[in-house]
Phi, psi and omega in degrees: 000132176320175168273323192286353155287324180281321165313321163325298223259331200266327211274338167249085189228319222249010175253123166257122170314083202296152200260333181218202175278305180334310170287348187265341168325298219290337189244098202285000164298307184308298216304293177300314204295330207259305158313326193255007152280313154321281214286334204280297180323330169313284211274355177250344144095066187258052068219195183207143209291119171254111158003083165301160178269192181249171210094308170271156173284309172234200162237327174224114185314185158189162180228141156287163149198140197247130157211169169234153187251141176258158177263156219260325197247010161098001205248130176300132186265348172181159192255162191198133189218129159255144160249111185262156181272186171244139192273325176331322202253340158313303176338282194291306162281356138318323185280326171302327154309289214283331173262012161251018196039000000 
């Protein structure tokens, strides 16, 4: 392995990668990335809060994931977090659409 891989390879072993939300709180790098992830979802009205029935909580899970992006010289050019829906819970309501038309 180059020297320029093992250096690489140390800067991102030594970054962490938050695993949920909880941990990413905890780090003020995370922390902004998730608020201006939260407001860009805000502001583009990518979806909107429906009336539960009772007993539930959500209707469709979701999750963050956290990654980081490199720059060419190996140095991070940004940290980046999403909240994806879970496709499983997509599924199950879709399918029942599609075969009652």
């Amino acid at each position: 392995m180059s020297d320029a891989a093992k250096v690489f390879m140390g800067e991102v072993s030594s970054k962490q990668i938050p695993q949920n939300i909880e941990e990413a709180m905890l780090d003020e790098h995370w922390k902004m990335v998730v608020y201006d992830e939260m407001k860009a979802l805000q502001e583009n009205n990518t979806w909107k809060l429906p009336t539960l029935l009772d007993g539930k909580k959500t209707v469709v899970g979701c999750k963050w994931v956290f990654t980081m992006k490199y720059k060419a010289n190996e140095t991070v050019e940004r940290y980046k977090a999403r909240l994806v829906a879970k496709g499983n819970t997509i599924r199950i309501l879709l399918s029942p659409a599609a075969n009652l038309d």
